[in-house]
VOGU-3710 file (C-alpha; in Angstrom, 3 decimals, decimal comma):
1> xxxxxxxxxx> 0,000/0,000/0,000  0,926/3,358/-0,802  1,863/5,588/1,878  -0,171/8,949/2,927  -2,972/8,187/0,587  -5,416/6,572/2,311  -8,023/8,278/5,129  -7,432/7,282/8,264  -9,503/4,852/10,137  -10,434/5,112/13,227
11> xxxxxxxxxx> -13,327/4,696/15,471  -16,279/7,376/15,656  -19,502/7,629/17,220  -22,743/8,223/15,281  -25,552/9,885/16,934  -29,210/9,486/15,763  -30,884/13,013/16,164  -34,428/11,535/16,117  -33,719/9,409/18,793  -30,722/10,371/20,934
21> xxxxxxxxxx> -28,804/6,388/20,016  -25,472/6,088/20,057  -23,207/4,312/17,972  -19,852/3,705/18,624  -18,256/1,700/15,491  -15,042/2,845/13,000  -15,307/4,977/10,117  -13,404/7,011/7,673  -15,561/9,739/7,933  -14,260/13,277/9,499
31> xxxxxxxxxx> -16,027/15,373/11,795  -14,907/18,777/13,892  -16,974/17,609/16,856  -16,407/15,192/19,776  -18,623/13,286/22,351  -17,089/11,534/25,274  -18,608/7,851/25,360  -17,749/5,234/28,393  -14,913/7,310/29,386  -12,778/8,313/26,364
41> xxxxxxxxxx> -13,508/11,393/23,794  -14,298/10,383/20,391  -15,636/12,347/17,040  -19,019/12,491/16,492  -21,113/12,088/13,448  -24,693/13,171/13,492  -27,287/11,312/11,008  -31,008/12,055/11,041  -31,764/7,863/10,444  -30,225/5,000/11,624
51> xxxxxxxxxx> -31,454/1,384/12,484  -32,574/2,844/15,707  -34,974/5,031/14,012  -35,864/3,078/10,366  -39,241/1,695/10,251  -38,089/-1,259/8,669  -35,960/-1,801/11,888  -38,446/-0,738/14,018  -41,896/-2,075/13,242  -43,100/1,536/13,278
61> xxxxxxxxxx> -44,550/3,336/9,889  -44,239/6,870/9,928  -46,518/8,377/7,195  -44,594/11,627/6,344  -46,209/12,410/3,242  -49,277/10,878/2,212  -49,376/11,964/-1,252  -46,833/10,555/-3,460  -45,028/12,909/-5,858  -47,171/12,215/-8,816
71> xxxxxxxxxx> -50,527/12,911/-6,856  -48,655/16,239/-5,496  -48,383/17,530/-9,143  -51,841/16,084/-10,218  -53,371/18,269/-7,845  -51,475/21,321/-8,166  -51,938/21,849/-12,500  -55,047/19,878/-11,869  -54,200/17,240/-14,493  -55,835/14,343/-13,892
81> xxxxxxxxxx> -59,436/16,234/-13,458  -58,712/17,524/-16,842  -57,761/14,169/-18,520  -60,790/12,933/-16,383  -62,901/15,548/-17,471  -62,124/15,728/-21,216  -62,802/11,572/-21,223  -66,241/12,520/-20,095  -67,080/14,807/-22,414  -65,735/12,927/-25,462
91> xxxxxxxxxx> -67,683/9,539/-24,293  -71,147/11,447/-23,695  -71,025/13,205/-26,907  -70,171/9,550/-28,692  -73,485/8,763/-26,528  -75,451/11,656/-28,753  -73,587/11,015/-31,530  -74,819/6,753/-31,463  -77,930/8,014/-30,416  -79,070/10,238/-33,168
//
């Protein structure tokens, strides 16, 4: 291995925001702040999810956003009542039209 190119590894503690968890495990990654964990100062990392917090991990569904992205847009330029209402029109008029 080459010298002086590679990060250095050492060990860092992650904190979950949403839930307060500590981590202590080794990473790569830097960070300008430090926690002191059983006894000995280390740098933290702060991440807004972790396993402590993940629904998947935890059994617990968090419904953020109930309207998905295309529903959002939908709604806002009102594009699906217009496709909706245009398919109206064109199969009542086909009615008339069959009708006459």
């Amino acid at each position: 291995m080459k010298k002086d190119i590679h990060p250095t590894y050492r060990e860092v503690v992650f904190l979950d925001t949403s839930t307060q968890t500590r981590f202590l495990t080794r990473s790569t990654v830097s960070s300008k702040e430090t926690i002191e964990h059983e006894g000995k100062e280390y740098p933290l990392v702060k991440v807004e999810i972790s396993s402590a917090s993940h629904p998947f991990y935890t059994g617990k569904m968090k419904f953020v956003d109930s309207a998905g992205r295309v529903e959002k847009f939908q709604k806002k330029y009102n594009w699906g009542k217009k496709k909706a209402d245009e398919a109206e029109t064109e199969t009542v008029e086909e009615v008339k039209v069959a009708e006459s």
